[in-house]
N, C-alpha and C positions, 0 to 999 in steps of 0.2 A: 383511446387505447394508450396503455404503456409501453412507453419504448426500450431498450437495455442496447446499448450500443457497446460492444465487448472487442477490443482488439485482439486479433489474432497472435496468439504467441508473442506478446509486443515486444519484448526487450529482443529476442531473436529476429524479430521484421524491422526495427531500426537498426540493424547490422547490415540487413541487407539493403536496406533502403540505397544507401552509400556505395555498396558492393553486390552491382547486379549480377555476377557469377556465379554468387551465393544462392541462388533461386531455387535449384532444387536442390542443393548438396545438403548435408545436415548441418547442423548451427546449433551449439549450446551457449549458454552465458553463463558464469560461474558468480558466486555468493563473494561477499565482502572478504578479502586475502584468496581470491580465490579456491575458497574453500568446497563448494560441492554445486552442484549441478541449480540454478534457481529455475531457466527457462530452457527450452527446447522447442526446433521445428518442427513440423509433422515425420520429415523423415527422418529427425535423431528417435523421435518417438517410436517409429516405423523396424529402425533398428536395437530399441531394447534398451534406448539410455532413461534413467529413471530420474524422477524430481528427489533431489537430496542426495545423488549419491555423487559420492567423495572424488574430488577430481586426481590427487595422488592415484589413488586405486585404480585407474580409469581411462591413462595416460595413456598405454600402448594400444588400449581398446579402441579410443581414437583417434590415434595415428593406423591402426590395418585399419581401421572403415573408413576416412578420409572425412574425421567428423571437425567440422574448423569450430576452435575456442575460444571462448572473447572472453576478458574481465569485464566487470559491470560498471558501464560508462552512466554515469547517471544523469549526466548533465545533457550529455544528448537524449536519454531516452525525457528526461522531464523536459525539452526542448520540442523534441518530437512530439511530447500528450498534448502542450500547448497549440501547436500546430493542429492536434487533431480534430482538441475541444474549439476550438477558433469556426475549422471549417464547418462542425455539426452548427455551430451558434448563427450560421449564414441562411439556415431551413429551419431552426425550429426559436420560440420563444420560449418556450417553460424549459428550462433544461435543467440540470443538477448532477455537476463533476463529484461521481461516486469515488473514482481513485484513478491514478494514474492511467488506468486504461480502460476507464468504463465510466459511460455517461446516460442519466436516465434522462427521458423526452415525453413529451406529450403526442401525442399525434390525435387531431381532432379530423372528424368528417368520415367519409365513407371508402377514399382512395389514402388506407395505411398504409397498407402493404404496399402498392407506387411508389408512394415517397420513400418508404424506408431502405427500397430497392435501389429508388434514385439516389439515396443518399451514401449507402453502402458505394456508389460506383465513384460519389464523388469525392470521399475522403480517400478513398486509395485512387483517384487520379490528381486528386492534389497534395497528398503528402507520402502516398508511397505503401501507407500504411491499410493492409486487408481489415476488414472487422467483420463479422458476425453480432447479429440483428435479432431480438427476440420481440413479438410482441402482444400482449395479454391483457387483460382489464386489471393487473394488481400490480406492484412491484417484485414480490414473493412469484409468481406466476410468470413473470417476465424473465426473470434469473433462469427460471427453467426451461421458460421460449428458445432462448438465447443461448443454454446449453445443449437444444436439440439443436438447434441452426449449426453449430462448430460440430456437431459429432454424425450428421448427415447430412453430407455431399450432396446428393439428389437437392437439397431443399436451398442452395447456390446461396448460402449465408444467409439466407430471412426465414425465420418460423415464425407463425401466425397462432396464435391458442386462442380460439374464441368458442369454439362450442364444448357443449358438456362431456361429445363422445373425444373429442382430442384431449381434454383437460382431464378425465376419468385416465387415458391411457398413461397419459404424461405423468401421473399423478402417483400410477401405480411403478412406472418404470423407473421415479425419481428414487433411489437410497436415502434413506432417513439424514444422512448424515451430511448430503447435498443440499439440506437445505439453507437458502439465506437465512443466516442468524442463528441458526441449530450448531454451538461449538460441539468440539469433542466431549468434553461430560456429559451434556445433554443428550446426544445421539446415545452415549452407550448406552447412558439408562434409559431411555426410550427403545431402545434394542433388546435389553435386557427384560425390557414387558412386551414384548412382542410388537410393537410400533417400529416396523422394519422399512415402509418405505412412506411415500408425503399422502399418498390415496388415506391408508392407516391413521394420518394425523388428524388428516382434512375432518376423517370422521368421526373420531376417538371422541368420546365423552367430555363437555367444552371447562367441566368443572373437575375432572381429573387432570387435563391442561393446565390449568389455572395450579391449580395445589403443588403442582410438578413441574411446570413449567415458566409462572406467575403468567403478569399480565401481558408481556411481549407474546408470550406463548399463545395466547387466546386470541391477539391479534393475527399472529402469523398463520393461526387456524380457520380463520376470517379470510385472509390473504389468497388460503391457497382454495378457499371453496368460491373465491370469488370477490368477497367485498375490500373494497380499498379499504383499508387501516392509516398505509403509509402513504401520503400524497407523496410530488415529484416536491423536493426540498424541505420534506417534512423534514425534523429534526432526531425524533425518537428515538430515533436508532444512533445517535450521536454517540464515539464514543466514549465505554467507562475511563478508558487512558490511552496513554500518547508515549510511547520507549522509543528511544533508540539508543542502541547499543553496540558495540564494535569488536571482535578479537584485532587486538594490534599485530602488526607486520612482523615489528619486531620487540620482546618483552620490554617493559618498564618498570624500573626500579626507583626512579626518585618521586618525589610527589608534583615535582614541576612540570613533567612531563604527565602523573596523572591528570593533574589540575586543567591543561592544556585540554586534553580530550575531554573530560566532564566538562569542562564551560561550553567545548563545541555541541557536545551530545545537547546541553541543557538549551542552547540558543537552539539548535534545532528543533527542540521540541516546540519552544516557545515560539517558532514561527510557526509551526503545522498548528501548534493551537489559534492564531490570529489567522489562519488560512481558514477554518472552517468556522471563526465567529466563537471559539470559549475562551474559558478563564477554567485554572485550573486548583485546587485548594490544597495541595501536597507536593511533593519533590522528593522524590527517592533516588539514592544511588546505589547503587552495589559495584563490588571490583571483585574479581575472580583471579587467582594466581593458575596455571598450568596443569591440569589436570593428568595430561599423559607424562610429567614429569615427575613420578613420584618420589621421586629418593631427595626433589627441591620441598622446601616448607610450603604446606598445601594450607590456605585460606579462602573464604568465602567472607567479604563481610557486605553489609547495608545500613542503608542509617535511613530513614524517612522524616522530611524536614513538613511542621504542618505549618501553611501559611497564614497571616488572619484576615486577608480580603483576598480573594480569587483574582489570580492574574493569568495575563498572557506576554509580562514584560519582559524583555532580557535581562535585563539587571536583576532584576526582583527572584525570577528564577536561577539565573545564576550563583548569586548569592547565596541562595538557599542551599544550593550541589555544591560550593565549595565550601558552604562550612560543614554539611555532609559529609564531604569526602576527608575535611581535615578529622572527623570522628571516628574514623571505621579507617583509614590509611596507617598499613605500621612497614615500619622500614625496612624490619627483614625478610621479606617477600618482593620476589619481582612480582608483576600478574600481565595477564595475557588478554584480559577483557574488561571492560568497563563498562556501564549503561547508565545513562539515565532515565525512569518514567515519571510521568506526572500525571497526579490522578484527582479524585474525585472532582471530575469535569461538569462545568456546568456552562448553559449557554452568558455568550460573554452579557447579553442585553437583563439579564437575571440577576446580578451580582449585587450583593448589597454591599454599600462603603461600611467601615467601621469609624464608631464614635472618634480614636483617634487613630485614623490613618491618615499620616503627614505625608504622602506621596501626593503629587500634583497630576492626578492621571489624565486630564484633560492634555498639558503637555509635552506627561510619558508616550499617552496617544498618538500626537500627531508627531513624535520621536517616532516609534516603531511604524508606524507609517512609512516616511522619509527613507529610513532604512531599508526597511521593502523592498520602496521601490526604484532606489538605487541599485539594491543586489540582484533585483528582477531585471533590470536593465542591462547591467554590469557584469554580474556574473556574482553566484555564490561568493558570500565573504569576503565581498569587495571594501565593504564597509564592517566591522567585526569588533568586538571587544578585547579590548591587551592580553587578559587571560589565555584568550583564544591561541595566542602567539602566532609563529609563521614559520617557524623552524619544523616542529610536526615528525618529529622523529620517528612518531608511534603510529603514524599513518598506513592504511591500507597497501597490503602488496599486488599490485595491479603488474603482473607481465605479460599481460596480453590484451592491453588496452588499445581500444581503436579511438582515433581521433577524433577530435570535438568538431565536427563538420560544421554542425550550425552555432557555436556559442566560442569559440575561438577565430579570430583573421587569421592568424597564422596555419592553422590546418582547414581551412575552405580549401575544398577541391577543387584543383587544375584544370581545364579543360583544353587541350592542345587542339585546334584545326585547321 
């Protein structure tokens, strides 16, 4: 069987983790500047607070419910996944860190469901942290285990999908648009032909999948009637690209302070790409100026840089975003947001060198290595590029930040007795 280990609400149970008072009160976690609503606990849920909505607009509504608000500490909640994927890695061999807070497993033999039970009790008595447990013969089928397990109680966080009568029910009650790997385009127009929920898919015609939905589709329709497609670490599903992007705290007007933030966006990409094994063959930047300030000069620009061997280096990427950003940067515009993505990913062991590529990647390699796992050790950005700088003027507005419990000395909690 497939296993889908789903943390509960994680960025709001690493709040609590630290602050046991928090138990049953409600808990949001707010977006980058604090901007709108990203996580919720069952009973912010319970009272009607919504994913995305605007934390201005929402302030008083918080204060009469007695909803407590946190800025999004990242460093403990990626402190905390580590902790969690640690403790699963102690029960199971085949495992595969899906994302921050979800990890797919193998479970072999005829006692699944015991172990997944046992295992549920032992990540939240050793890191704090509740999760919810799904488990099925596919991966596609397990996403859905796993979203029965969090949304009935009765089933004390483990659903089991193994016969044909639970998986027919599962299948019909799943919305088209829940499904693993089905984006928003796809659902609509699958909606729009009447392929409304996963049963609908499982059955639909495997050569109208295909034409409509190519070959992932035809997989994922394989998936949900049952036959693995996707093993645990399969790659397949690798993503097409890697952003990350920021509205700053406060505007930026010079290009020094752009440069700053696009070299940080572009390393981070470039490390999430070496965390999952690719290389990437493009570099895009774009910068946005303030949208709600109209009477300021309103811009949009992008530039995409093509690389000629697929990398996952810092330098290499970086390079690329600043000379990007020196192409599409004009001076009479503040702007408010900046991204980098990097795309047409491929797995990094896939890459063919170029006739003359003068880079030494052997090593570049055991460079970004090094780096790694100094900043893994140390703390994000301990080891960093100049561009990156340290000043950071244009950094996230965090005012309701909880302390880095486990990745700071100086805020490790006290214990007086």
């Amino acid at each position: 069987m497939i296993a889908l280990v789903d943390c509960n609400n994680f960025f709001a149970s690493c709040e609590r983790v630290f602050r046991p008072n928090l138990k049953s009160q409600p808990v949001v976690v707010l977006s980058n500047n604090d901007g709108c609503v990203i996580a919720r606990s069952n009973e912010a849920k319970a009272l009607g607070v919504k994913m995305g909505a605007p934390a201005f607009k929402n302030e008083e509504f918080f204060e009469r419910n007695g909803v407590n608000v946190f800025s999004s500490n990242f460093a403990l909640y990626g402190d905390m996944s580590k902790r969690v994927m640690d403790t699963i890695k102690t029960e199971v061999d085949d495992m595969e860190v899906y994302s921050i807070d979800e990890a797919f497993l193998v479970f072999e033999g005829p006692a699944a469901e015991e172990r997944a039970r046992a295992l549920r009790v032992k990540v939240e008595r050793w890191t704090g942290i509740p999760v919810s447990i799904g488990l099925a013969p596919t991966k596609t089928l397990a996403k859905i285990a796993t979203r029965i397990a969090k949304k009935m109680p009765e089933m004390n966080g483990v659903f089991v999908l193994s016969s044909s009568a639970d998986m027919e029910r599962a299948l019909q009650r799943c919305p088209v648009e829940d499904i693993w790997g089905i984006g928003r385009r796809s659902a609509a127009k699958l909606q729009s032909l009447g392929v409304t929920n996963a049963l609908k898919l499982a059955f639909a015609d495997s050569g109208w999948i295909r034409s409509n939905l190519s070959v992932t589709g035809v997989r994922l329709q394989k998936e949900l009637q049952g036959t693995v497609c996707f093993s645990v670490n399969d790659i397949t599903l690798r993503k097409k690209n890697i952003r990350t992007a920021r509205s700053f705290g406060k505007e930026v007007s010079n290009l020094a302070g752009l440069r700053e933030s696009v070299g940080t966006f572009a390393v981070n990409c470039a490390r999430k790409l070496r965390k999952e094994g690719s290389c990437c063959s493009s570099v895009t930047v774009f910068v946005n100026t303030n949208p709600f300030k109209p009477q300021a000069t309103q811009y949009n620009g992008a530039r995409t840089i093509k690389l000629a061997v697929p990398t996952n280096d810092n330098l290499e990427i970086v390079d690329a975003a600043i000379r990007a950003l020196r192409e599409i940067y004009r001076a009479d515009c503040t702007y408010k947001k900046a991204g980098v993505i990097v795309g047409n990913i491929v797995p990094a062991e896939q890459v063919q060198l170029g006739l003359f590529d003068s880079v030494d990647r052997t090593k570049r390699g055991v460079l970004m290595k090094s780096v790694d796992y100094i900043n893994d050790k140390m703390g994000r950005d301990k080891v960093r590029l100049a561009v990156q700088g340290f000043d950071r003027k244009w950094r996230l507005r965090q005012e309701r930040l909880s302390p880095c419990y486990t990745t700071r000395f100086s805020e490790i909690l006290t214990v007086r007795v």
